[in-house]
C-alpha positions in Angstrom: -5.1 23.7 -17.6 -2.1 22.0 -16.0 -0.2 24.3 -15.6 -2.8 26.5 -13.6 -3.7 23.7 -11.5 -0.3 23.1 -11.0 0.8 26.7 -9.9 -2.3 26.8 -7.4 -0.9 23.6 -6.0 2.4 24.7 -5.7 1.7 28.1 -4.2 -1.1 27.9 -2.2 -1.2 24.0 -1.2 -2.9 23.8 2.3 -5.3 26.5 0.8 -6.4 23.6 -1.6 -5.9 20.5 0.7 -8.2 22.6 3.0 -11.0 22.8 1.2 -10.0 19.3 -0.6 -10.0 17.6 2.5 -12.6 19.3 4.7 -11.8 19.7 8.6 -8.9 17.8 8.7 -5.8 19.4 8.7 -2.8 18.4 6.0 0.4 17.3 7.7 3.6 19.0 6.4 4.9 15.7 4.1 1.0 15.8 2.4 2.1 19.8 1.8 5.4 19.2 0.6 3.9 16.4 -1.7 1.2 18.3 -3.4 3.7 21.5 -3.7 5.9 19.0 -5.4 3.1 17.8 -8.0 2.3 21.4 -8.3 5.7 22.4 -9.4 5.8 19.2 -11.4 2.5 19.9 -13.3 3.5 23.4 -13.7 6.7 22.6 -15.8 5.2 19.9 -17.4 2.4 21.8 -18.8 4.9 24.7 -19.7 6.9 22.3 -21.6 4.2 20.8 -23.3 3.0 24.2 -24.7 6.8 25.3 -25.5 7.5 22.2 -27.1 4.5 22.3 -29.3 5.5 25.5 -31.1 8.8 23.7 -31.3 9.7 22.5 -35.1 12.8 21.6 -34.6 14.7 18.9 -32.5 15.8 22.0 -29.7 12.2 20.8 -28.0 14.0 18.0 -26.4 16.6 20.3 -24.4 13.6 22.5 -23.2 12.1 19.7 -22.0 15.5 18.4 -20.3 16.2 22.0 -19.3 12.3 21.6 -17.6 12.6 18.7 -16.0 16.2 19.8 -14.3 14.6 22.9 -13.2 12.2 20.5 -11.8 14.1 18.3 -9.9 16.0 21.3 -8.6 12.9 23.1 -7.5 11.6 19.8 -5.6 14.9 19.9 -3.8 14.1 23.8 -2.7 10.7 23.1 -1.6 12.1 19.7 0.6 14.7 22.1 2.2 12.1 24.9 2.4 9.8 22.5 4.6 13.1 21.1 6.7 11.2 23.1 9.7 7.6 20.9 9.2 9.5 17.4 8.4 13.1 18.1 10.2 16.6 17.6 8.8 16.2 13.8 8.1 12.6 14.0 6.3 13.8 16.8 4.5 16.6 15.1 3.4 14.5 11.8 2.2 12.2 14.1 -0.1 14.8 15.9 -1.7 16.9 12.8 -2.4 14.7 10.9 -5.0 14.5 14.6 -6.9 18.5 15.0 -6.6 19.2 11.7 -8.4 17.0 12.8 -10.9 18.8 15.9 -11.6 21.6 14.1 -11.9 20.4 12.0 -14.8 18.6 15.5 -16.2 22.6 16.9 -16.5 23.8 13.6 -17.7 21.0 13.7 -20.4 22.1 17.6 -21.3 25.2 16.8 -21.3 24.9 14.1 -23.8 22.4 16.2 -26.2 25.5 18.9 -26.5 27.9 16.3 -27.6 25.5 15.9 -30.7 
């Protein structure tokens, strides 16, 4: 169910915030933000599921590999909406998502050394 919610949310977001929010029209940050949670929701449901067939300790680097691809596709969808927000909104949103990558590699990089 996340995961579905999640994908409508992250590819078709003023489509839902349309109909959510009745006659008002969603600004370009609420867009970016609920493609964001879409994208997060998405992943996090699709690591749930993958990580419950897991039976071995490999479901933690799915879930780090996840949550990198994440972060990374947060960053896309900021630069993709750099028209909307301009170069200095743009930048804000993808900056909280690029230090997070940067721990998701740190954390991978640690789970290798193991």
């Amino acid at each position: 169910m996340r995961t579905a919610i999640g994908l409508a949310f992250a590819l078709a977001p003023r489509s839902i915030l349309r109909r959510t929010l009745r006659g008002e029209q969603p600004s370009a940050s609420f867009v970016l933000f609920a493609r964001t949670v879409g994208i997060r929701d998405t992943l996090f449901g699709l690591g749930l599921l993958l990580a419950s067939f897991a039976d071995d300790a490999s479901a933690t680097r799915r879930w780090l590999q996840l949550w990198l691809a994440n972060e990374a596709a947060d960053i896309l969808a900021a630069g993709a909406a750099s028209r909307q927000l301009g170069f200095a909104g743009a930048a804000a949103a993808a900056l909280p998502p690029a230090s997070l990558l940067t721990a998701d590699i740190w954390a991978l990089r640690r789970e290798e050394m193991r």
